[in-house]
C-alpha positions in Angstrom: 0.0 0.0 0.0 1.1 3.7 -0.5 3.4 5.4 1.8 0.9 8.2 2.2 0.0 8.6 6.0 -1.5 11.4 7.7 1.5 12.8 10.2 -0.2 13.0 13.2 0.5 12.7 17.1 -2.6 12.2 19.2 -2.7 12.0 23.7 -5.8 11.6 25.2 -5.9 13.5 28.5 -8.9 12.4 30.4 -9.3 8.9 29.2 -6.3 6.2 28.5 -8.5 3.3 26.9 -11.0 5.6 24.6 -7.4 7.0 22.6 -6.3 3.6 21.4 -9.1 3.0 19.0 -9.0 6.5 18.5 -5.5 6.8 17.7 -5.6 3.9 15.2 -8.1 5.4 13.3 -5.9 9.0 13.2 -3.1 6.8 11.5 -5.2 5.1 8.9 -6.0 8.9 7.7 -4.9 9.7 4.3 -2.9 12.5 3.1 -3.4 14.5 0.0 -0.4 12.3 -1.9 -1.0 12.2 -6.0 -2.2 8.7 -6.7 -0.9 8.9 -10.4 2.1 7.4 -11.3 3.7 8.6 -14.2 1.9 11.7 -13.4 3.3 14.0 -16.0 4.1 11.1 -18.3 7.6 11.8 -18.2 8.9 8.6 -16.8 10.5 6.4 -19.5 13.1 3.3 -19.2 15.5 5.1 -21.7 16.2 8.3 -22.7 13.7 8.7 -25.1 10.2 7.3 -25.9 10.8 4.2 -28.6 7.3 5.0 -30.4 5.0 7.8 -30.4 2.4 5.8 -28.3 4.7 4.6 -25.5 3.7 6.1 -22.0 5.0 4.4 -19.0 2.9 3.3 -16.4 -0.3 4.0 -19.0 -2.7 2.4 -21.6 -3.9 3.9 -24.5 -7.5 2.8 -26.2 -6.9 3.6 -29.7 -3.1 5.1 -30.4 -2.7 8.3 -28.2 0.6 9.9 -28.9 3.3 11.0 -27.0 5.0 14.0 -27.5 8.7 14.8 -26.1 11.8 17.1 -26.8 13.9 13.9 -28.2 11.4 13.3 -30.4 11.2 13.9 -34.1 10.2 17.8 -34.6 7.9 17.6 -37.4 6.3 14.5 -35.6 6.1 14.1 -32.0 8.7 16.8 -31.1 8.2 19.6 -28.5 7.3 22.1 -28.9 6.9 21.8 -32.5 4.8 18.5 -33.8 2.1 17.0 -36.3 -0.5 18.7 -33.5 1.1 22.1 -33.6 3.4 24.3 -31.1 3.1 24.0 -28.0 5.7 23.6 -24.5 4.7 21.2 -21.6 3.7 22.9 -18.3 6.7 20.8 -16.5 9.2 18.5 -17.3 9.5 17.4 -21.2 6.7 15.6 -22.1 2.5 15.5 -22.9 -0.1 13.1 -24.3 -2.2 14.2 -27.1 -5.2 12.2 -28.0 -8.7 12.7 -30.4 -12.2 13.8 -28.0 -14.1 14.4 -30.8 -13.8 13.6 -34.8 -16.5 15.2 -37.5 -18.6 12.7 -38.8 -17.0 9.2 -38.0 -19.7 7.8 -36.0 -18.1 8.8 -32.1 -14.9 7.9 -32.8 -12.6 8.5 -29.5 -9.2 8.5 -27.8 -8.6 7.7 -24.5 -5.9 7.2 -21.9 -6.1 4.8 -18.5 -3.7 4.2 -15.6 -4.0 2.1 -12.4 -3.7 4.3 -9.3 -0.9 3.8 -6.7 -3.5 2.6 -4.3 -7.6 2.1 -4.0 -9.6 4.9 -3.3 -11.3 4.1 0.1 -15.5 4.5 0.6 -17.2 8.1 1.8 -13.3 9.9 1.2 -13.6 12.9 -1.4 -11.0 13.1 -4.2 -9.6 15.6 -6.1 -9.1 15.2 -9.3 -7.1 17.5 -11.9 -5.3 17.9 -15.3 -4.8 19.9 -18.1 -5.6 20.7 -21.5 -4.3 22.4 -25.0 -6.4 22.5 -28.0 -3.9 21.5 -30.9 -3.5 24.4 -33.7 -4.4 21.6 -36.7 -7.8 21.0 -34.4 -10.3 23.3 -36.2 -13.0 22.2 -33.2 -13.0 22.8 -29.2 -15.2 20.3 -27.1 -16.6 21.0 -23.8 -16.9 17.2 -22.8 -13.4 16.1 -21.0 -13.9 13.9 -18.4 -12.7 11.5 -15.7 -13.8 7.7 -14.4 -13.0 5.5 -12.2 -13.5 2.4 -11.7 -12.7 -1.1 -9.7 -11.5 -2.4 -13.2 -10.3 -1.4 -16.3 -12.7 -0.2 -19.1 -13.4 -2.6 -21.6 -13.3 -1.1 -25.2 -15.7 -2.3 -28.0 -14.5 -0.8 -30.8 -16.2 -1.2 -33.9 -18.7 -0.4 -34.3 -18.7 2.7 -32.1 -15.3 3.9 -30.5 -16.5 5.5 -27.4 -16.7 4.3 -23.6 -20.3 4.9 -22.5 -19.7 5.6 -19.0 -20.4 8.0 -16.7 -17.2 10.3 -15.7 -17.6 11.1 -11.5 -15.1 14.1 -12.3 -16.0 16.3 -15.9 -15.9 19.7 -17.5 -18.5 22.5 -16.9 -20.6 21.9 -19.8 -20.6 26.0 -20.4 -16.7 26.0 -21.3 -15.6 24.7 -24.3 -11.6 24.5 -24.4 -10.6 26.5 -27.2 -7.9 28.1 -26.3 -4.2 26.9 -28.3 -2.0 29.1 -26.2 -2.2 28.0 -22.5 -2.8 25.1 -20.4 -6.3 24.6 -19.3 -7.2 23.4 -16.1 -10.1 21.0 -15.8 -11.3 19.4 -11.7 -13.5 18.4 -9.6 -14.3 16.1 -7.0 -16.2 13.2 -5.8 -17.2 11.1 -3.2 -15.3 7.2 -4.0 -17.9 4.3 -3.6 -14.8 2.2 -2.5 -12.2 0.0 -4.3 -11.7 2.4 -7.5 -8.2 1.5 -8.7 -8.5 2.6 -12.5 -9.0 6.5 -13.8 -9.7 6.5 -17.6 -9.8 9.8 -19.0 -11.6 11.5 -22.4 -15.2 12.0 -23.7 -17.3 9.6 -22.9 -20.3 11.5 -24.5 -21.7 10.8 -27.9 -21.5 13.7 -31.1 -24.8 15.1 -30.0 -24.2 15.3 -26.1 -20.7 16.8 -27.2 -20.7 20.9 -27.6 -18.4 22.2 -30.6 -17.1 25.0 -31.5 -15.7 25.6 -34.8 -12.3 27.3 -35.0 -11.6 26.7 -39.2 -7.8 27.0 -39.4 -6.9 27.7 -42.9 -3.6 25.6 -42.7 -5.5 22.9 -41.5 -8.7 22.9 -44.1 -10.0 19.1 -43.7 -9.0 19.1 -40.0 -12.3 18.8 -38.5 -11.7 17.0 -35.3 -10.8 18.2 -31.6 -7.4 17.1 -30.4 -6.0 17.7 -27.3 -3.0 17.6 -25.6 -2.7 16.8 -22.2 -0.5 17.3 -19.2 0.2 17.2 -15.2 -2.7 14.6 -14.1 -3.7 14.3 -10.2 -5.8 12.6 -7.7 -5.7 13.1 -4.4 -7.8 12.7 -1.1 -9.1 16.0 0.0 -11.5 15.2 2.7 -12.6 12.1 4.4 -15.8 11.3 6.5 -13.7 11.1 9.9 -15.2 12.6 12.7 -14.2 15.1 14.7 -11.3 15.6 17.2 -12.1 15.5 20.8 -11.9 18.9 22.5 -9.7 17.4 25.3 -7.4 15.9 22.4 -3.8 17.0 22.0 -3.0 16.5 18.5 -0.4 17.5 15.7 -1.6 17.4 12.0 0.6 17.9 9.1 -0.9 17.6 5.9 2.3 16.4 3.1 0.9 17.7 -0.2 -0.6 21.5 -1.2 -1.1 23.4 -4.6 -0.3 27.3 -4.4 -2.0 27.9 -7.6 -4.5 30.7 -6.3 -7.6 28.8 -7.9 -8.8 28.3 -4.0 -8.6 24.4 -3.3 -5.5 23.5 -0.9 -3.7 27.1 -1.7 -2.5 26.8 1.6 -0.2 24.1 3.5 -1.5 24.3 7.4 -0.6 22.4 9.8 -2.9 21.9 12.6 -2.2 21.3 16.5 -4.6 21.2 18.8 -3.9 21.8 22.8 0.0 22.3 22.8 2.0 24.8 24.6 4.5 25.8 21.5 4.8 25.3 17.6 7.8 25.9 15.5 7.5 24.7 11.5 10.6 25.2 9.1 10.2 24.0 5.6 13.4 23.8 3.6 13.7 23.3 0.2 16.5 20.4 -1.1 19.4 22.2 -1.5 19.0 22.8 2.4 18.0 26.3 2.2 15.2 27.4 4.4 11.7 28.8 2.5 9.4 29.1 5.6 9.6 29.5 9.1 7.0 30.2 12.2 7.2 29.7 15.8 4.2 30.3 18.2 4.3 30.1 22.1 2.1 29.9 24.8 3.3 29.1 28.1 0.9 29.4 29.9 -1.8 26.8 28.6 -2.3 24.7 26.0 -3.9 26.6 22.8 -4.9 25.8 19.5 -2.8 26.9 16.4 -3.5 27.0 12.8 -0.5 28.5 10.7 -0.5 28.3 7.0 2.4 28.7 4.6 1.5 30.2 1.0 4.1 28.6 -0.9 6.4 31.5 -0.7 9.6 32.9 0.5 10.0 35.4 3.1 11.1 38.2 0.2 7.8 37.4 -1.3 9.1 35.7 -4.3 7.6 31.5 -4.9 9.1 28.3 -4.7 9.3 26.4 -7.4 7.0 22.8 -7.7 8.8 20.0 -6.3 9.4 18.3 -2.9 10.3 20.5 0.2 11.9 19.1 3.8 9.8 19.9 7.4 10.5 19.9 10.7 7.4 20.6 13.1 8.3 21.2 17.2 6.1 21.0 19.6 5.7 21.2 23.1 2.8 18.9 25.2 1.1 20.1 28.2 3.4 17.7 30.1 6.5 19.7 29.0 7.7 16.4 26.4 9.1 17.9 23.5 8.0 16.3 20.3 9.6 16.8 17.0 8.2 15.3 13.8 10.1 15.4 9.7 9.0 14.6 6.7 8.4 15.5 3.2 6.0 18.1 1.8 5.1 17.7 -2.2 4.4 21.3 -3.6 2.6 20.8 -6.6 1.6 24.0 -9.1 
């Protein structure tokens, strides 16, 4: 199973027996840690991508393509290619893949990958990734969505290519992607039934559910399809249907993933501690250099605190995406000293 604990130190005060189911349950928590390998389709076991519809960790149904600086320019180069011009958010790859063809009875792409671990009943999850229309495309689609499921998706295909399933996770029906330039993000959330292990992602609406716009590119005259390509996938927990803590609970909680991308969902990393005396945080990044630092005292009782780092510096400038070093102190009302490390994913 997944290395993706909750960090967090609970002490009953007023009664010894009640904490130890409570305690297990605090440790079975999970942390928002991405669940997608391969998550920006960059990992390879050479240097280079062998075909254009190689992506590590992923299936394809159909032939999505793979795109990727080492890569023939004119082909499946970056950032030039047979889809257009266009950079990857990160690293030096993206996926591109057909949502929507003219006229070919609901043809579709689609690309699948098992999750690092099951997704675990009543437990929100938040789900993102991102688009780029193609120049050659002279369509946008509004229908991009997300499924999972316990199993694989099977794939009839003929007569109809398309996977008729219901995505949990899919696009505002209002915005139809057209833009060529930028990265476009499309999330949501849901609440897991229990034992999804699979996220298949594409249209999984026919030609008349699916909204189109028509964006004629005179280079591209008989181009009358929608492809996109796509980039930097995530799913993580966000919430889970544990209840509350105890007011007479000491407890330390130190959540190990955040996304500083202003768009208001997990903008912050905040660490939680309930009923200590102290609370010093410093965040470092890997060259050893430190990005964050807070310490809060109270000597005289034990208080709540609630600090949150932004994801950036104390000059005001941001850190770049990647993974950071913590060290939280604390102090109990019995005068121990606890210290806990560990890593902290900053995702953009």
């Amino acid at each position: 199973m997944a290395n993706w604990w909750y960090n967090r130190i609970s002490i009953h005060l007023k009664k010894p027996m009640v904490i130890i189911g409570f305690l297990l349950l605090i440790i079975n928590l999970k942390a928002q840690q991405n669940l997608v390998p391969n998550s920006r389709f960059d990992s390879y076991t050479g240097n280079c991508p062998s075909n254009f519809n190689q992506i590590n960790s992923w299936f394809g149904y159909l032939s999505p393509d793979v795109f990727h600086y080492c890569l023939p320019s004119n082909l499946n180069g970056i950032p030039q290619n047979l889809g257009g011009y266009q950079y990857p958010i990160s690293d030096s790859v993206y996926v591109g893949f057909y949502f929507y063809i003219f006229n070919t009875s609901n043809t579709r792409e689609y690309i699948g990958v098992r999750l690092n671990d099951i997704l675990y009943e009543g437990f929100t999850y938040c789900v993102e990734f991102h688009v780029s229309l193609a120049d050659s495309s002279n369509y946008g689609i509004n229908k991009f969505g997300a499924q999972f499921s316990i199993d694989s998706l099977g794939f009839n295909c003929p007569p109809a290519c398309i996977l008729s399933y219901q995505p949990q996770v899919k696009n505002d029906s209002s915005n139809i992607v057209t833009d060529k330039q930028n990265w476009v993000k499309i999330s949501g959330s849901f609440v897991a039934s229990g034992g999804e292990q699979f996220l298949t992602i594409g249209n999984f609406y026919d030609d008349i559910e699916t909204a189109k716009h028509s964006i004629k590119v005179s280079n591209y005259p008989n181009n009358d399809y929608a492809y996109y390509y796509i980039d930097n996938v995530s799913v993580y927990a966000c919430d889970s249907p544990l209840v509350e803590e105890p007011q007479d609970t000491t407890f330390v909680f130190i959540p190990n993933v955040f996304s500083p991308n202003q768009d208001g969902e997990n903008d912050l990393w905040q660490v939680t501690a309930n009923k200590v005396n102290n609370l010093n945080i410093q965040v470092f990044n890997r060259w050893g250099e430190q990005v964050y630092k807070t310490n809060l005292a109270n000597t005289e009782e034990a208080i709540n605190f609630n600090p949150a780092w932004d994801g950036y510096t104390p000059t005001g400038k941001p850190v770049s995406e990647g993974t950071y070093f913590y060290i939280v102190q604390y102090t109990l009302p019995s005068g121990e000293t606890k210290v806990e490390k560990g890593n902290l994913t900053l995702i953009r």
